[in-house]
BAVEX-66175 format. One record per residue (C-alpha): residue number from 1; x, y, z. Coordinates in Angstrom, 1 decimal, padded with zeros to 4 digits. Example, Ala and Ser with C-alpha at 12.3 -4.5 7.8 and 13.67 -1.06 7.14 Angstrom:
BEGIN
+-----+--------+--------+--------+
: seq :      X :      Y :      Z :
+-----+--------+--------+--------+
:   1 :  012.3 : -004.5 :  007.8 :
:   2 :  013.7 : -001.1 :  007.1 :
+-----+--------+--------+--------+
//
This chain:
BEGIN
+-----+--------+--------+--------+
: seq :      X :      Y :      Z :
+-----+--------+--------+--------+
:   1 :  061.8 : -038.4 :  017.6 :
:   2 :  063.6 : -040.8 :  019.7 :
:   3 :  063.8 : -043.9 :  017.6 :
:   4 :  065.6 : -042.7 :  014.5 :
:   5 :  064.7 : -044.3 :  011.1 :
:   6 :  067.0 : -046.0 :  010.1 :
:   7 :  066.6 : -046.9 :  006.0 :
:   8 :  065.9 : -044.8 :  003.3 :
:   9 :  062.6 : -045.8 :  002.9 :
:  10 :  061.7 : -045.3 :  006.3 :
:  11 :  063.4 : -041.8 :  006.2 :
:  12 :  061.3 : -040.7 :  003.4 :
:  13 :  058.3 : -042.1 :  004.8 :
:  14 :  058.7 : -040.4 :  008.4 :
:  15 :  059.1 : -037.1 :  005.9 :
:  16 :  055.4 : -037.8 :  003.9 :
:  17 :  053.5 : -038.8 :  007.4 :
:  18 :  054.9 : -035.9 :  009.2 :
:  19 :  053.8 : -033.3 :  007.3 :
:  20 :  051.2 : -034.7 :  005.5 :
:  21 :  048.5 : -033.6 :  007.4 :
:  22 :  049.6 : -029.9 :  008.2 :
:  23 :  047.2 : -028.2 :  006.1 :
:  24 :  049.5 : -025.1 :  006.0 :
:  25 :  051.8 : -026.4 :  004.3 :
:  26 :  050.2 : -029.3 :  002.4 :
:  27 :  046.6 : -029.0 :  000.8 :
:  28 :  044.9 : -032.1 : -000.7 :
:  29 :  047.1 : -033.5 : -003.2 :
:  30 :  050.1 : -031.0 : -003.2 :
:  31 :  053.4 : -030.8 : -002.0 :
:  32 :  055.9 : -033.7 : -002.8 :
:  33 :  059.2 : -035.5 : -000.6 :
:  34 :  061.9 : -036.9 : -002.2 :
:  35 :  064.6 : -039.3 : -000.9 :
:  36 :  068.0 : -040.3 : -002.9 :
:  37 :  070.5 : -043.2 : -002.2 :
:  38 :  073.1 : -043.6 : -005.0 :
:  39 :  071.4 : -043.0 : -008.2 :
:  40 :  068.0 : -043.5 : -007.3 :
:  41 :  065.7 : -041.3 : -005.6 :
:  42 :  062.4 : -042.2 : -004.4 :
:  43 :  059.6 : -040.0 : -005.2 :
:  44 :  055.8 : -039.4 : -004.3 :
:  45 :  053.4 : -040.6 : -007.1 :
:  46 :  051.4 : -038.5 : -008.7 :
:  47 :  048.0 : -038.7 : -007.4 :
:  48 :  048.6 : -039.9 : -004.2 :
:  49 :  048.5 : -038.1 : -000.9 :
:  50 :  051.6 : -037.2 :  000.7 :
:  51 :  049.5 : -038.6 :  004.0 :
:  52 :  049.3 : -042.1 :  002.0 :
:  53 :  052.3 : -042.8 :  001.6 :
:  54 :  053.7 : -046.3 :  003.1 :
:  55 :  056.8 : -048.3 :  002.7 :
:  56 :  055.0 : -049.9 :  000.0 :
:  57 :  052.3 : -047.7 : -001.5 :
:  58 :  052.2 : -044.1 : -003.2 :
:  59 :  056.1 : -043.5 : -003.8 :
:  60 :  058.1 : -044.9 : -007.1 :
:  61 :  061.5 : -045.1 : -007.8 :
:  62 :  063.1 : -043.1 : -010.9 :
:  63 :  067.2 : -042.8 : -012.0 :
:  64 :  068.3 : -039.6 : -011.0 :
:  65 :  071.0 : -039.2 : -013.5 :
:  66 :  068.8 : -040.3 : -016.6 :
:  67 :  066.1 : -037.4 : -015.1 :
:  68 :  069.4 : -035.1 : -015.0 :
:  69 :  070.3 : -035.7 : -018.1 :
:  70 :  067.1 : -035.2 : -019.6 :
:  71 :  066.7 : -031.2 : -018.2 :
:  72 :  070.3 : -030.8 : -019.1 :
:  73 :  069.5 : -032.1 : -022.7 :
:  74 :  066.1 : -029.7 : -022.5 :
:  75 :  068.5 : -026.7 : -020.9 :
:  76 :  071.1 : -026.7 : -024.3 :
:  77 :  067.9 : -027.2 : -026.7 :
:  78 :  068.9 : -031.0 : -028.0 :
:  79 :  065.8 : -032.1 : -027.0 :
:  80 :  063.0 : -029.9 : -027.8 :
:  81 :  061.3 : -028.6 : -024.2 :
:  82 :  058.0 : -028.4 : -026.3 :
:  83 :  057.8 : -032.3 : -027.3 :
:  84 :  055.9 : -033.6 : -024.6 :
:  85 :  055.9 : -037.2 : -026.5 :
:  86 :  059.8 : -037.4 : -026.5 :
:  87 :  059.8 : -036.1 : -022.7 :
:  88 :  057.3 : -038.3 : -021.5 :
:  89 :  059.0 : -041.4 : -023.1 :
:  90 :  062.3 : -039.6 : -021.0 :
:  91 :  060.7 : -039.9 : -018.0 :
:  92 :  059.1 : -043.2 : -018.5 :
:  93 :  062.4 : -044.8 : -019.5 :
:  94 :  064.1 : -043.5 : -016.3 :
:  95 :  061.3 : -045.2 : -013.7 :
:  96 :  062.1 : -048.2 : -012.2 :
:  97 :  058.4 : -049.0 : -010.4 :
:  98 :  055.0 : -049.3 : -012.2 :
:  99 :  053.4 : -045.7 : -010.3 :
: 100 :  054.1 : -042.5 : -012.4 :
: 101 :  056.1 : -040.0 : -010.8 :
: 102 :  055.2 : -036.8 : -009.6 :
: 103 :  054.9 : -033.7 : -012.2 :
: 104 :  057.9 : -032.4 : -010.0 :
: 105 :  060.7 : -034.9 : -010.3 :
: 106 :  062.9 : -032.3 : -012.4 :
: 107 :  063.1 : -029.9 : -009.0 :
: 108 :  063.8 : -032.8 : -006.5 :
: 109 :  066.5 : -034.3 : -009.0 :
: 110 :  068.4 : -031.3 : -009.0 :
: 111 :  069.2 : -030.8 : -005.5 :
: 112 :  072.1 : -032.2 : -004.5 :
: 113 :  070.5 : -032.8 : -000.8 :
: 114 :  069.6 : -036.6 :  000.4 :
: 115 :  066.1 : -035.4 :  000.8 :
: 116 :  063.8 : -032.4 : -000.9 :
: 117 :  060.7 : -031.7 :  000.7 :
: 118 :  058.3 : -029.3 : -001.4 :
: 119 :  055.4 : -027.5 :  000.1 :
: 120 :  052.8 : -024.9 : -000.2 :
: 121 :  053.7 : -023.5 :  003.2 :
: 122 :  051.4 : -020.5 :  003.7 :
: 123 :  053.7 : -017.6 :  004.6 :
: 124 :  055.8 : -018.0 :  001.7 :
: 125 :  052.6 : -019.0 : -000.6 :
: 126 :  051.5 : -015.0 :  000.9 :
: 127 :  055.5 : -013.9 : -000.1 :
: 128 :  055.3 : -015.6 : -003.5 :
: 129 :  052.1 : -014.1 : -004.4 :
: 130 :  053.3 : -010.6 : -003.8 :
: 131 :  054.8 : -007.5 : -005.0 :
: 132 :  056.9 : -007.5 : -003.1 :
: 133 :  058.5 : -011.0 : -004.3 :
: 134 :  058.3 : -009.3 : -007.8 :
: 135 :  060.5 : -007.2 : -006.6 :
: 136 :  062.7 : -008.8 : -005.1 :
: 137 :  063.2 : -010.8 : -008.1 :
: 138 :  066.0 : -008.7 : -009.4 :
: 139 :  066.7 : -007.3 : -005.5 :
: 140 :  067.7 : -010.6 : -004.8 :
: 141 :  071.3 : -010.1 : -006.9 :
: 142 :  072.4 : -007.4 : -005.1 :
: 143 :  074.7 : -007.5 : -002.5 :
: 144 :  072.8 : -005.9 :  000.7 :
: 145 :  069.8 : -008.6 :  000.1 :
: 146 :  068.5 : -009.5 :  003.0 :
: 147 :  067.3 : -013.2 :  002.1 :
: 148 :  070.3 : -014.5 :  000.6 :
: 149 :  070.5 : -017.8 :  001.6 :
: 150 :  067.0 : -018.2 : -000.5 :
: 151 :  066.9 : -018.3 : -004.5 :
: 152 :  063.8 : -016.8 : -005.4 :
: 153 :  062.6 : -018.2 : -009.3 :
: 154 :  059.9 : -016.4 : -011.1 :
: 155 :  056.5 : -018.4 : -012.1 :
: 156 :  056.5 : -020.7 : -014.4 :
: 157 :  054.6 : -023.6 : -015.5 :
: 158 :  054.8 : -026.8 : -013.2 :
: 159 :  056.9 : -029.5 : -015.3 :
: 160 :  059.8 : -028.4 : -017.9 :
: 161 :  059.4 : -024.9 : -018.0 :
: 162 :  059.7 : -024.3 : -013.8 :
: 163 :  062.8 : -026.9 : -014.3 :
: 164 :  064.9 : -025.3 : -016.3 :
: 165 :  064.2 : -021.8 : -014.6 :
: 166 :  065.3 : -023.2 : -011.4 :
: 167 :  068.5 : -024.8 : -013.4 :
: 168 :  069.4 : -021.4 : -014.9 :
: 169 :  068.4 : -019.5 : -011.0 :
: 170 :  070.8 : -022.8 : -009.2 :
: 171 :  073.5 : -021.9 : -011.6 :
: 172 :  073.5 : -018.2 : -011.3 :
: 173 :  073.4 : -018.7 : -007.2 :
: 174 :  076.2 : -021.0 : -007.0 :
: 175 :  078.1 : -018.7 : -009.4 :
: 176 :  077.3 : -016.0 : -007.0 :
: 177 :  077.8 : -017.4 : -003.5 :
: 178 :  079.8 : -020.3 : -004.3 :
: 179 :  077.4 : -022.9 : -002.1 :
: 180 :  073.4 : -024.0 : -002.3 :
: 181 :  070.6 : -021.8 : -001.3 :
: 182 :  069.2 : -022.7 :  001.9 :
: 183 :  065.9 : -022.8 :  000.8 :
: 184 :  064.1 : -022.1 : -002.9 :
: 185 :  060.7 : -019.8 : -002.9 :
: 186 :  058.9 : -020.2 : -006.3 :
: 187 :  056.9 : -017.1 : -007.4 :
: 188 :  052.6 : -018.4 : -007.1 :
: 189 :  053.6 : -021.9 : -006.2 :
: 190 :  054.9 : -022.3 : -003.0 :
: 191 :  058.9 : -023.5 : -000.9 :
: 192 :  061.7 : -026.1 : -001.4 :
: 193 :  063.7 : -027.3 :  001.5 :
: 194 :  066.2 : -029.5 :  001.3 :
: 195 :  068.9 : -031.8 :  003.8 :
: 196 :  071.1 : -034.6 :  004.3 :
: 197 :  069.1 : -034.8 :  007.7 :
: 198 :  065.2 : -035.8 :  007.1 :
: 199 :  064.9 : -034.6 :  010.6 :
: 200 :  066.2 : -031.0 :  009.9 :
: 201 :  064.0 : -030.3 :  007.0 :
: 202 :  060.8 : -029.3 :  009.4 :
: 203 :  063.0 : -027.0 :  011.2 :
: 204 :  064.0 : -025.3 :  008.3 :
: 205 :  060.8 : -024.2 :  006.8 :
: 206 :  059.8 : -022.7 :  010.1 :
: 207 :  063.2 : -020.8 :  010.2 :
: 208 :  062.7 : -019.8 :  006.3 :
: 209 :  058.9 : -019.0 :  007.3 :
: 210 :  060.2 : -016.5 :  010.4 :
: 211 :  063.1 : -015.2 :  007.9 :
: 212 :  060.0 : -014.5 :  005.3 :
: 213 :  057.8 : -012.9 :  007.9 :
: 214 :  060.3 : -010.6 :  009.3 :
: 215 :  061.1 : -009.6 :  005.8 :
: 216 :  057.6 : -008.6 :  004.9 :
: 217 :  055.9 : -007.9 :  008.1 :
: 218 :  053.8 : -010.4 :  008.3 :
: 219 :  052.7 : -011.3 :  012.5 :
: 220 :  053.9 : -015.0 :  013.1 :
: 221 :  050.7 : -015.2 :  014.9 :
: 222 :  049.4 : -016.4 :  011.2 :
: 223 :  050.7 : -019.8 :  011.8 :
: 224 :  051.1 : -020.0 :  015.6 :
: 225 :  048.0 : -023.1 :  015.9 :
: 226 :  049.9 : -024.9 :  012.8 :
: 227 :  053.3 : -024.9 :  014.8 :
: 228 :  051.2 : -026.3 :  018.0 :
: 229 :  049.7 : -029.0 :  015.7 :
: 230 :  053.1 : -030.5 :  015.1 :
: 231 :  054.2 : -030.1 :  018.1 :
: 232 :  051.4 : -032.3 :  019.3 :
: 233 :  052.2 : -034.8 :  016.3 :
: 234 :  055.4 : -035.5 :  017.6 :
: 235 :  054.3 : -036.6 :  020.5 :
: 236 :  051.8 : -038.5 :  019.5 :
: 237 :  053.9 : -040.3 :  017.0 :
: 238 :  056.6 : -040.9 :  019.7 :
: 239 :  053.2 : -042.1 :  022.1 :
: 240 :  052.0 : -044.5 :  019.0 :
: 241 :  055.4 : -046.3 :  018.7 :
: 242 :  056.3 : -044.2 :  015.5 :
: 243 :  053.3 : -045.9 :  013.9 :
: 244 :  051.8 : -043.0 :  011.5 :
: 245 :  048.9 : -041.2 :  013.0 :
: 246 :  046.8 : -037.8 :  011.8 :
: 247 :  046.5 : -035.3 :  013.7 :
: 248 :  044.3 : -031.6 :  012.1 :
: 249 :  043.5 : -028.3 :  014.4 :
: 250 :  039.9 : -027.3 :  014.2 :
: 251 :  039.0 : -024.3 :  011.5 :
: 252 :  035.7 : -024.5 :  012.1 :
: 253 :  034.0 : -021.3 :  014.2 :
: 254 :  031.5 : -023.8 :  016.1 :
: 255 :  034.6 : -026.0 :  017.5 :
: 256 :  036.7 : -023.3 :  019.0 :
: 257 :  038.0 : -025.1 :  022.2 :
: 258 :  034.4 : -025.3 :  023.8 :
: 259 :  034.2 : -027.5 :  026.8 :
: 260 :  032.7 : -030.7 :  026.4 :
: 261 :  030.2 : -032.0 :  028.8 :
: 262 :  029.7 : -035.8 :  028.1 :
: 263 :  028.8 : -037.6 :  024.5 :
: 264 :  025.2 : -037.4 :  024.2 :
: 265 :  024.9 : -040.1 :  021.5 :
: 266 :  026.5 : -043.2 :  020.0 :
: 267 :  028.3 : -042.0 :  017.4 :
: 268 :  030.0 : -039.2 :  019.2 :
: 269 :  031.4 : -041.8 :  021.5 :
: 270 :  032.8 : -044.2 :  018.7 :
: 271 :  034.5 : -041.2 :  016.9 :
: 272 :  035.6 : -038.9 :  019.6 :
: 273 :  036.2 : -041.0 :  023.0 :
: 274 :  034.8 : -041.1 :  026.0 :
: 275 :  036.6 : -037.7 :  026.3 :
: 276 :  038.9 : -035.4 :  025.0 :
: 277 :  042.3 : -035.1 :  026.6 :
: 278 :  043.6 : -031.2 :  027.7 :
: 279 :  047.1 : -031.0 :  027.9 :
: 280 :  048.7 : -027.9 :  029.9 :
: 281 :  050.7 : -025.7 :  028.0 :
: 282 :  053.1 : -025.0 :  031.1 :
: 283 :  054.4 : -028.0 :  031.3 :
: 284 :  057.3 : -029.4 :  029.6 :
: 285 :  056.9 : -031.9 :  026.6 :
: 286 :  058.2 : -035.4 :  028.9 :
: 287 :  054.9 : -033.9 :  030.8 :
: 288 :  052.7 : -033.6 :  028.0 :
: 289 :  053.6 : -036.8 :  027.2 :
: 290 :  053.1 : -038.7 :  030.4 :
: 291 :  049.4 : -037.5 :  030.2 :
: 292 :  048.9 : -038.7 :  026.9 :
: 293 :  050.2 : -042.3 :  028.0 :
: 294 :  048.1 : -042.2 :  031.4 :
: 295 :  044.9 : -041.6 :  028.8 :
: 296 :  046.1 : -044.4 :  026.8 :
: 297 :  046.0 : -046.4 :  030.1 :
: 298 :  042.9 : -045.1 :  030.8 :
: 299 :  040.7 : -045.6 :  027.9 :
: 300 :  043.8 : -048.0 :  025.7 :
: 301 :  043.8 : -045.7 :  022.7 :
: 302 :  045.3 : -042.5 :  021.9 :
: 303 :  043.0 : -039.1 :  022.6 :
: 304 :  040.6 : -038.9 :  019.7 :
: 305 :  040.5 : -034.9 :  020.2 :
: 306 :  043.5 : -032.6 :  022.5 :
: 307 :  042.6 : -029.3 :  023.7 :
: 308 :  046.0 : -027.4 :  024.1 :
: 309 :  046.1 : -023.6 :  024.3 :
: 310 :  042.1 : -023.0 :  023.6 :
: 311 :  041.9 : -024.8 :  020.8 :
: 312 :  040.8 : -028.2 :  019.3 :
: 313 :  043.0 : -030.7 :  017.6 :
: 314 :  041.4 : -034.0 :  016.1 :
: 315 :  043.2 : -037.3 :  015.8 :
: 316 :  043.1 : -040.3 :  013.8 :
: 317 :  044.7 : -042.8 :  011.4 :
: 318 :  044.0 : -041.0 :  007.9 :
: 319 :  042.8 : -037.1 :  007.6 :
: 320 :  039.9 : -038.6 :  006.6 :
: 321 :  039.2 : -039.5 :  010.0 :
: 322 :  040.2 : -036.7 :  011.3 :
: 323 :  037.3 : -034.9 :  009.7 :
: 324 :  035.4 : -037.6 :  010.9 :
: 325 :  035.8 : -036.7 :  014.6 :
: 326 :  035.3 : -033.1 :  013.9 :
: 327 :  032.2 : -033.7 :  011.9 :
: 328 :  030.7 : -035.8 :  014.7 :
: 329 :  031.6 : -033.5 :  017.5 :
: 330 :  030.4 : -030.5 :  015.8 :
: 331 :  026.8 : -031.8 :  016.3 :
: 332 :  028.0 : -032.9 :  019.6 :
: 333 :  028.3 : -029.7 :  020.7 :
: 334 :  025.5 : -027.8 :  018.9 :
: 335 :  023.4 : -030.5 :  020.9 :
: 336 :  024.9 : -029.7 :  024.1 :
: 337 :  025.0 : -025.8 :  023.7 :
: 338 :  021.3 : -025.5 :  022.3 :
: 339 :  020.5 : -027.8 :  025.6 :
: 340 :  022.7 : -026.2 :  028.5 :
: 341 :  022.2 : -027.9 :  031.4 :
: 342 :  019.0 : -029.9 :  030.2 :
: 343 :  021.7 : -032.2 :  028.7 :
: 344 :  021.9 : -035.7 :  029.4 :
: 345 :  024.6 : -037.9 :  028.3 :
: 346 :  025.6 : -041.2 :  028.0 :
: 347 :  026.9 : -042.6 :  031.8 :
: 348 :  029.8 : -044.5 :  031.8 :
: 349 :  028.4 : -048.3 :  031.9 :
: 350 :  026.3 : -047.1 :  028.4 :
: 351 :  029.7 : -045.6 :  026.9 :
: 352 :  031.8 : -049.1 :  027.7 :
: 353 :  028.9 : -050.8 :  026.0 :
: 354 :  029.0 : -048.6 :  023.2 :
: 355 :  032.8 : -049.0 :  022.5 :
: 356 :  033.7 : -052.3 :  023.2 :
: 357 :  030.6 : -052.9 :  021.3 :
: 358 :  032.2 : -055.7 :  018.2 :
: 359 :  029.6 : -054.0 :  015.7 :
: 360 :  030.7 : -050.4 :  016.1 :
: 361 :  034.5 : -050.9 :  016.6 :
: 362 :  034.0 : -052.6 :  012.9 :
: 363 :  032.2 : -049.7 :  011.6 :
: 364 :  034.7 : -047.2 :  012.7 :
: 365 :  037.6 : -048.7 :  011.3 :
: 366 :  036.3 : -048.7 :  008.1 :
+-----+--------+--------+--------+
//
């Protein structure tokens, strides 16, 4: 992104909107950001989307050393880990907005890093679920390891009992290598990133996800159309004035970059466009984005649906209408592929009626 962010807040937003649609890494409600400055470190609330979050809605705000305290009061045994009363009262105490915080504050509270970003990144989701992390468990000690700059904690229970295990596996790192693991992989849960730069922590799950697939033999081919789909939400972020926008590649087998031949009814003109936008994949990025602005001149709104490299990426405000647009265009193009060419479509005076129709533009906003 060109226009860095400049406050905290809008940091740890940028962090929640970027990846909060990449369903490789974050599914429905899970994964979590976190953001410190001085003593207080702003949080995802539980129950919120990571997709949801605003300057102003789905975050709270908790004191950093009071949660600190309380897993180094639960790590020496003065507070009983098994009194979820006393803990809960802990937490509560230490939050400074009315929204609960997520389950995992302990883990984002202590990293020393600006920002934590938690996800459930597929590759290492397919390494944590393995034997071969079980093994590496103890490998992981020994001197020839060859994924040393990540800590590797066995499962536990999400909450006080995953805390203090990745107190006790922090400890026995830094006593080890004398600095901070790169990156944290917890056994049937999922990766922990963490940076002063909110800008460097997407980087650095892809490099931890290639370190991971090279250990394991696992084909990066396995997330190759998730790495396209943020590539294309950078530039559509940059193209929508940093204003956050959803962007989700097509899973389904009936959308797999077919060609579409004109909208055939109302409905697939309100929620896909007049047409979707294909962007060449030999071009540079400043290319890639000039065409996205000249459809934005065109048609003055972003590209409801990108075909880039054969396949089919949806866009819109929220996930929600994201599905939306692949909803719609599925029986779009089960219309058109039953038909052939005994389709007719919409012609262009019937499509600028439809959209600049007061009634419809309502509807879809909803």
């Amino acid at each position: 992104m060109n226009d860095k962010k400049q406050s905290i807040i809008e940091q740890f937003v940028y962090i929640c909107n970027f990846l909060g649609d990449a369903v490789d890494m974050i599914q429905a409600g899970g994964g979590n950001a976190s953001a410190k400055t001085n003593n207080e470190m702003y949080i995802k609330a539980s129950g919120y989307l990571m997709s949801e979050v605003t300057p102003t809605v789905g975050f709270t705000r908790v004191k950093r050393d009071a949660i600190l305290n309380l897993v180094k009061q639960l790590h020496v045994g003065t507070m009983d880990k098994n009194n979820e009363v006393l803990i809960n009262e802990s937490i509560a105490a230490a939050n400074l907005d009315a929204l609960r915080p997520s389950i995992e504050t302990f883990l984002h509270a202590l990293l020393p890093q600006k920002f934590v970003l938690h996800v459930h990144a597929l590759t290492s989701l397919i390494y944590a679920s393995s034997k071969t992390f079980v093994m590496d468990l103890e490998q992981q000690w020994v001197e020839n390891y060859p994924l040393k700059h990540i800590l590797l904690i066995p499962y536990k229970k999400p909450g006080v009992e995953l805390a203090l295990a990745l107190y006790e596996g922090l400890e026995r790192y830094n006593v080890l290598h004398d600095t901070a693991p790169a990156a944290i992989v917890l056994q049937n849960h999922g990766l922990i990133v963490a940076s002063d730069d909110y800008e460097e922590l997407y980087d650095q799950i892809v490099q931890i996800q290639r370190s991971i697939q090279n250990h394991i033999g696992l084909l990066s081919t396995i997330d190759e159309k998730y790495r396209l789909q943020q590539h294309l939400k950078y530039l559509l972020l940059e193209a929508n004035g940093g204003a956050p926008i959803c962007i989700r590649v097509s899973e389904d087998v009936d959308l797999q970059g077919d060609v579409i031949k004109g909208m055939c009814f109302p409905d697939a003109l309100v929620y896909c466009g007049y047409e979707p936008l294909t962007l060449d994949a030999d071009v540079d990025a400043s290319e890639q984005m000039d065409a996205i602005k000249r459809y934005q001149t065109t048609y003055g709104e972003l590209p409801k649906i990108i075909l880039y490299q054969g396949k089919l990426f949806f866009i819109g405000e929220s996930i929600k209408k994201c599905l939306e647009v692949q909803d719609v265009l599925k029986i779009q193009v089960l219309v058109q592929n039953q038909l052939g060419e005994d389709l007719v479509h919409l012609n262009y005076e019937d499509a600028q009626a439809i959209l600049n129709w007061e009634a419809e533009i309502y509807r879809k906003n909803l």
